[in-house]
C-alpha positions in Angstrom: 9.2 -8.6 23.4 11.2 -5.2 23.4 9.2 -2.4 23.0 12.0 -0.2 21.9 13.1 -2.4 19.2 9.4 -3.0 18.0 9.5 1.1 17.4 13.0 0.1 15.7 11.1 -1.6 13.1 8.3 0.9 12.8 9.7 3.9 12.4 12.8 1.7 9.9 9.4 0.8 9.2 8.6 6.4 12.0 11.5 7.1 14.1 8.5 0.0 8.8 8.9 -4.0 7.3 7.5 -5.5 8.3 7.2 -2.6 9.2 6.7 3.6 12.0 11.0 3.0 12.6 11.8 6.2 14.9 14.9 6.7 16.4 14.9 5.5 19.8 16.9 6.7 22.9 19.9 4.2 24.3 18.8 0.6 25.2 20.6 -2.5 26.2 22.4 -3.6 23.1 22.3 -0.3 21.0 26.0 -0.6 19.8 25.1 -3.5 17.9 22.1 -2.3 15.6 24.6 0.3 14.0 27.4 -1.9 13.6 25.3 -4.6 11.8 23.7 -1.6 9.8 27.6 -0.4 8.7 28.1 -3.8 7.6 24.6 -4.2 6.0 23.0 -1.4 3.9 19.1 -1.2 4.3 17.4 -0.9 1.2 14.4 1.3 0.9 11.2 -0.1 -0.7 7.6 1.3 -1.8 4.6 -0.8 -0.6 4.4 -1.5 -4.5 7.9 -3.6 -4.4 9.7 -0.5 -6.2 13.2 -0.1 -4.8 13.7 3.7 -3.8 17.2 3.3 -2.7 19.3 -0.2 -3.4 21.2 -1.7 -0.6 23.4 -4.7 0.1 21.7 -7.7 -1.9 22.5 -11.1 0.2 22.3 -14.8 -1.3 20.3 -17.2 0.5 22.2 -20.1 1.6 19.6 -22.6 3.0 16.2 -23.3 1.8 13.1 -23.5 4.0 12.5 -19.5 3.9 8.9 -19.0 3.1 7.5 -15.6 1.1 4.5 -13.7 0.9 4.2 -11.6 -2.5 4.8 -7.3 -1.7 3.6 -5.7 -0.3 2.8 -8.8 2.3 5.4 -10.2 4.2 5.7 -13.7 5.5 6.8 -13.2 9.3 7.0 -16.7 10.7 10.7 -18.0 9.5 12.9 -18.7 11.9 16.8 -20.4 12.8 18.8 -20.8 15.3 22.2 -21.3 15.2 23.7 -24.7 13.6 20.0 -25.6 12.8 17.2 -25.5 9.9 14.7 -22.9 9.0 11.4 -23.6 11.7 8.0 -21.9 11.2 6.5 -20.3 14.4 3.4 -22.6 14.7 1.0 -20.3 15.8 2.4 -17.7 13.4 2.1 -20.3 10.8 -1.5 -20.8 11.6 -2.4 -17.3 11.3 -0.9 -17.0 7.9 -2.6 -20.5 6.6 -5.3 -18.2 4.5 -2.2 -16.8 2.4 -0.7 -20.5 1.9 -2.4 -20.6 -2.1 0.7 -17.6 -2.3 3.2 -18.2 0.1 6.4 -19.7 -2.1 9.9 -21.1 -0.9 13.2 -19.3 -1.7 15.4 -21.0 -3.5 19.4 -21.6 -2.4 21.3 -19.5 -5.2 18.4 -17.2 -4.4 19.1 -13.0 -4.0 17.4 -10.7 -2.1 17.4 -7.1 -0.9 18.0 -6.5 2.8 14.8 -3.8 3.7 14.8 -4.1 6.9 17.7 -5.0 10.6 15.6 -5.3 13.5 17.7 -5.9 17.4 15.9 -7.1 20.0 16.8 -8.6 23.3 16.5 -12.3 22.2 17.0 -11.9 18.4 17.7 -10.0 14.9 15.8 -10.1 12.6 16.3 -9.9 8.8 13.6 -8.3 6.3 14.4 -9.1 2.5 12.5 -8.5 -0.9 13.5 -10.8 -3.6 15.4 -9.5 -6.6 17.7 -9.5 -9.4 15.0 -11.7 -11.4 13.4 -10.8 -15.0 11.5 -7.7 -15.1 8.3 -8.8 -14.9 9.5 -11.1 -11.7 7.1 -10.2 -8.7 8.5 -9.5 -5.7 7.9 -11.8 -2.7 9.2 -10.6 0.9 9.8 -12.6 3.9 11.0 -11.9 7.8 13.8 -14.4 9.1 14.3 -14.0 13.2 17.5 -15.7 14.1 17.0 -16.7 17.6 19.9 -16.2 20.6 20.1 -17.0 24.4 18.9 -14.3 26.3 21.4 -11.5 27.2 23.7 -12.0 23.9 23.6 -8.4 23.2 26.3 -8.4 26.3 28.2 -11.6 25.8 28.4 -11.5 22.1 30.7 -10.5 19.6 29.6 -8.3 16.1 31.3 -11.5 14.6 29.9 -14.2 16.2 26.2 -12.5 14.9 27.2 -12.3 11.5 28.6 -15.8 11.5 25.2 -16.6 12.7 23.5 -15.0 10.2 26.2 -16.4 7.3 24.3 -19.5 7.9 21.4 -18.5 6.1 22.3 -15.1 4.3 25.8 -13.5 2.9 26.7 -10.6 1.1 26.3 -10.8 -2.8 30.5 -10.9 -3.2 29.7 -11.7 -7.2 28.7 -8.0 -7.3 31.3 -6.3 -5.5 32.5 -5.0 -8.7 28.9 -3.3 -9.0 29.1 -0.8 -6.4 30.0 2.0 -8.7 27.3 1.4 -10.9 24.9 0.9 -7.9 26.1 4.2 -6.8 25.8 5.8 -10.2 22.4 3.8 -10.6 21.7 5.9 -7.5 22.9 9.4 -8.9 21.6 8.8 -11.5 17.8 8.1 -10.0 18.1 10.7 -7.5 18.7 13.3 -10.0 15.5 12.0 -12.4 13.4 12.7 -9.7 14.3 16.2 -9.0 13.8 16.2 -12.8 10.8 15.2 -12.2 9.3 17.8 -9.4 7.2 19.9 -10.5 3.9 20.5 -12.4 2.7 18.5 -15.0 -0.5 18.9 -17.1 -3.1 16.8 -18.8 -3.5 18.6 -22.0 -7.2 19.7 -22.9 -8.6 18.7 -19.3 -7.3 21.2 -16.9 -6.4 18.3 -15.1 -2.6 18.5 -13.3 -0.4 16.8 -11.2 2.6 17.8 -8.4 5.2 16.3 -8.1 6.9 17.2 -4.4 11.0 17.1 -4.3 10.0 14.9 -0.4 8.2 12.3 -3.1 4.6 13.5 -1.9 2.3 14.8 -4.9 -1.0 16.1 -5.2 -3.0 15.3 -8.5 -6.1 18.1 -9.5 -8.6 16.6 -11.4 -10.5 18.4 -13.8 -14.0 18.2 -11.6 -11.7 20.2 -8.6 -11.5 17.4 -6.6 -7.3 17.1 -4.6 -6.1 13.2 -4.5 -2.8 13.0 -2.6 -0.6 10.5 -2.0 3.3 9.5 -2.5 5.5 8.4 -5.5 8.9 6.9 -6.4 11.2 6.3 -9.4 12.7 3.0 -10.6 14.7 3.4 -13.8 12.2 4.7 -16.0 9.3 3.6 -14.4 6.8 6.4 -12.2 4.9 4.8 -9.5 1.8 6.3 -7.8 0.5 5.5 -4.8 -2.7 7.1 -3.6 -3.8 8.0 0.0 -7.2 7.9 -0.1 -7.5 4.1 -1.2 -3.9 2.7 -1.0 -4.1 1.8 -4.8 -1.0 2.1 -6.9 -0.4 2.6 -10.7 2.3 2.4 -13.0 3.8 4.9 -15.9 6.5 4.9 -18.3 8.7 8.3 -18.2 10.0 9.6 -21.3 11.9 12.9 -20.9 9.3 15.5 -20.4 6.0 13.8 -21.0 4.8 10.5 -19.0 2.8 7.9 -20.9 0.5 4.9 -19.9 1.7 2.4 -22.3 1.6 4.2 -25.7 -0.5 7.0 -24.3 0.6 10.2 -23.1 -1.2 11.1 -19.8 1.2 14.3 -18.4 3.2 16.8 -20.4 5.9 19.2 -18.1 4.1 22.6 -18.1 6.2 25.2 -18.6 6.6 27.4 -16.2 6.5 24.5 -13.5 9.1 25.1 -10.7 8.9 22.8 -7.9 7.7 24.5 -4.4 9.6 23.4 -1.0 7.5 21.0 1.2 5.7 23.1 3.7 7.1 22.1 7.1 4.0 22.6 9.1 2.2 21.1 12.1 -0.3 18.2 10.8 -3.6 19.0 11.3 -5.0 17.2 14.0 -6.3 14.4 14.3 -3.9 12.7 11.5 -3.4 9.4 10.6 0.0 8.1 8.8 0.5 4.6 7.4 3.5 3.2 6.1 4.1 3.4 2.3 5.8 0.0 3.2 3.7 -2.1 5.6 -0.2 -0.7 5.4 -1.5 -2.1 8.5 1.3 -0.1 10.0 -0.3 3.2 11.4 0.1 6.1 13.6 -2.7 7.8 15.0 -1.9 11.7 16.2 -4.8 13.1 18.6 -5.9 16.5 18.9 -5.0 16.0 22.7 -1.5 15.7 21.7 -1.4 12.2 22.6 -0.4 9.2 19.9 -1.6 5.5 19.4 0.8 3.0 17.1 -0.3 0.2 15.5 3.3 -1.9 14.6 3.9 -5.1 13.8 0.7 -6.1 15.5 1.5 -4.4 18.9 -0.3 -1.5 20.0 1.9 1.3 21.9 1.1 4.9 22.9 2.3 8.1 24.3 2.6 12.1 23.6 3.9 14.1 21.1 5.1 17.6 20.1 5.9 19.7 16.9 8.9 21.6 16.7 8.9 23.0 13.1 9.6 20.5 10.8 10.3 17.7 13.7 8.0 15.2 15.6 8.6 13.9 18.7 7.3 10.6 20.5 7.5 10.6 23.6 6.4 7.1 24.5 4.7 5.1 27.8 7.9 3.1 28.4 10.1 6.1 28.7 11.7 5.9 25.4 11.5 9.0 22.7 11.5 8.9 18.9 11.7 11.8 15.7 10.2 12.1 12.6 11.1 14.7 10.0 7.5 16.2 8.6 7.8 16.8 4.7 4.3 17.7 3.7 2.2 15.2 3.9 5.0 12.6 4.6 7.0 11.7 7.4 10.9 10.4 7.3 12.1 7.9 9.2 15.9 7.4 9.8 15.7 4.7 7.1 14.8 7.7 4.4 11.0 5.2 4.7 8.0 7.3 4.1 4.6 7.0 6.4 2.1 9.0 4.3 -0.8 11.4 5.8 -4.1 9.7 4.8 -7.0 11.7 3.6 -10.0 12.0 6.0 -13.3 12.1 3.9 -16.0 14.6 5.6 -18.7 12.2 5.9 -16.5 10.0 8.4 -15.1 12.9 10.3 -18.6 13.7 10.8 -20.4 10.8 11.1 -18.7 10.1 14.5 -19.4 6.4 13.8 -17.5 3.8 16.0 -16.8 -0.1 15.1 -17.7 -2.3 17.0 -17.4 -6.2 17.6 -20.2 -6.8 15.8 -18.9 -4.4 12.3 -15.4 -6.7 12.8 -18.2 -9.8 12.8 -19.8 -8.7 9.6 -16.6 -7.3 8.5 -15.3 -11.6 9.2 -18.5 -13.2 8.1 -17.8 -10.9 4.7 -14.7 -12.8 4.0 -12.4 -9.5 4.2 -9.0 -10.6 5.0 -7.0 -10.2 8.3 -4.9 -7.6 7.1 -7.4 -5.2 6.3 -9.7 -6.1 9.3 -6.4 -4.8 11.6 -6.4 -1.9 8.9 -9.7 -1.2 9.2 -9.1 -1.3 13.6 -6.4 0.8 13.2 -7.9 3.6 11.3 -11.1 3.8 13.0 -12.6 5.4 15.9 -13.2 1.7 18.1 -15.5 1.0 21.0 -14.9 -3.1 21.7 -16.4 -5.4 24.4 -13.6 -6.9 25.9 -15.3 -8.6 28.7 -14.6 -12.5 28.5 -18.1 -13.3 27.2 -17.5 -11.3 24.5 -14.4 -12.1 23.0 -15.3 -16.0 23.6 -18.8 -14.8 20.9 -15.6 -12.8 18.8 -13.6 -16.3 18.9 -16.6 -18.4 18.2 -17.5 -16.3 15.2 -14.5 -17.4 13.4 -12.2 -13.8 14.5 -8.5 -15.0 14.4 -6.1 -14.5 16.9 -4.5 -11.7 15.2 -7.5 -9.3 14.9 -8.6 -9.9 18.9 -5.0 -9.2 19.1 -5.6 -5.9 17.4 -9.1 -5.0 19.0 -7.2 -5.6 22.9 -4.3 -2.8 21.5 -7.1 -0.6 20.4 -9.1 -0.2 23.6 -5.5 0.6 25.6 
């Protein structure tokens, strides 16, 4: 599996989605990525389901595509040409704990495109369900549609999208709503640079900024900072905080935002929004993907960089120039990041958000182990935030084969030893 187009899909999910997406340098194939992203727009999405930015919506035309609820995404769909929707069976397997959640899509059935992902033996499509009633969940899924080996040189743009026609076309039925997508757009973009600035809870002291690069910091009234990132549906504010990943939910009404009938922030009034500071991170940092949580980058003080993506472990070096990161990565291949505060921009306008480091951990110089991700298993904690939990941590693993046959027998799936081998590279 590419390398390159794993960063593709990290850094569009750095520079997800599931998926950081950097921009990479030129690899075999890299006329087609852009052309299939002229002809498909990518939709940006909050790990909370809101959309940020609408793209092209596509009907599904064959059933057997299986969903996880956002901000999970079922990987394991795939088709190849003239056939059915098949299920990876080891892919499968690893998502059997989520099967009490997992639902079909429906033919008939729309979907936001979030993701385009190239690699050297298949695309693959990321969606999000829409279009439902408002109170409609989102479920995302991943569909890989499979070629022969060197297609990316023998194929046409058109032969690909015939491919993909099989299972997903453009939503024609709203071709008449492009101007009101567009306006929809306008019209959001401009609420939330309404929206920057500095809002107070009346009576507490309390206060919240809101950043124009959708980063905000909230000051409680007992001094303590809680960070995180935001976005703007219609009239709906969504929070998502750093520190524990948790998002909530407000209604905005002109200059004051309520919790159902009560009023939480009022604008203060002499709030004028400050640029983002476009400073060096201090080091080490972590970011994680507002869209795909167990998505993480790791910046040393050393100046070099481990990425979790995807389940794939990669590093490299970076640098800082100003408001720009660059990857330099083991394979040869470099990728950029625009720094906004405490955010980073991929080319897919996606957000990886700096997470906040508590004292006691930064000082407690504690490592996990095998035996924490044991306890951590036995404790029934999920597979997704086990490989969380791995890729924010300081790790020391056994990886001798005596060791990861105890991991194996002690009920660790294949997709955290998977994570614990990319974490001692």
């Amino acid at each position: 599996m590419s390398k390159t187009r794993l960063l593709v899909a990290f850094i569009g999910g750095l520079l997800f989605s599931g998926a950081l997406t950097l921009l990479v340098g030129q690899t075999q194939g890299a006329g087609i990525e852009p052309q299939l992203r002229s002809q498909y727009r990518v939709a940006s999405v909050g790990g909370n389901g809101v959309v940020v930015r609408a793209g092209t919506v596509v009907v599904v035309q064959q059933d057997g595509i299986t969903a996880l609820p956002a901000p999970g995404e079922y990987p394991c769909n795939s088709h190849k040409e003239g056939g059915r929707i098949s299920h990876s069976a080891m892919c499968a397997i690893n998502y059997s704990v989520s099967k009490d959640t997992q639902r079909p899509l429906q033919v008939g059935e729309k979907a936001y495109l979030t993701a385009i992902q190239v690699k050297p033996t298949e695309v693959v499509f990321k969606i999000q369900t829409c279009c439902g009633g408002a109170n409609d969940a989102p479920f995302r899924a991943a569909v890989s549609f499979q070629f022969p080996k060197g297609y990316l040189d023998s194929m046409k743009l058109k032969d690909i999208q015939d491919a993909i026609g099989q299972i997903f076309v453009p939503d024609t039925s709203s071709s008449d709503q492009g101007s009101e997508q567009s306006q929809a757009n306008t019209s959001q973009g401009a609420q939330q640079t309404s929206l920057a600035g500095l809002w107070d809870v009346q009576g507490t002291g309390a206060q919240i900024q809101l950043n124009p690069d959708w980063s905000f910091s909230q000051h409680g009234s007992d001094g303590q900072e809680r960070p995180g990132h935001y976005t703007v549906n219609g009239d709906v504010l969504a929070l998502t905080y750093t520190a524990t990943g948790r998002s909530s939910t407000f209604s905005i009404r002109g200059d004051s935002i309520y919790i159902g009938s009560r009023l939480v922030w009022v604008r203060h009034a002499d709030a004028t929004p400050p640029p983002p500071p476009h400073v060096p991170p201090k080091l080490p940092a972590t970011y994680v993907s507002a869209q795909v949580a167990t998505d993480q980058l790791h910046l040393n003080a050393d100046n070099s960089f481990s990425l979790q993506a995807g389940g794939e472990a990669y590093s490299g070096t970076f640098t800082v120039s100003g408001s720009t990161l660059e990857l330099n990565i083991s394979d040869g291949t470099k990728s950029t990041a625009t720094i906004q505060g405490n955010t980073l921009t991929d080319s897919n306008s996606q957000t990886w958000v700096l997470r906040e480091q508590s004292a006691t951990a930064a000082s407690s110089g504690a490592t996990l182990q095998n035996e924490d991700v044991i306890k951590m298993v036995k404790a029934g904690l999920g597979d997704d935030l086990i490989i969380a939990k791995i890729g924010s941590s300081k790790c020391q693993f056994d990886t001798s084969t005596d060791a990861l046959i105890q991991l194996k027998q002690s009920g660790v799936s294949a997709a955290v030893l998977k994570a614990i081998m990319g974490a001692v590279k």
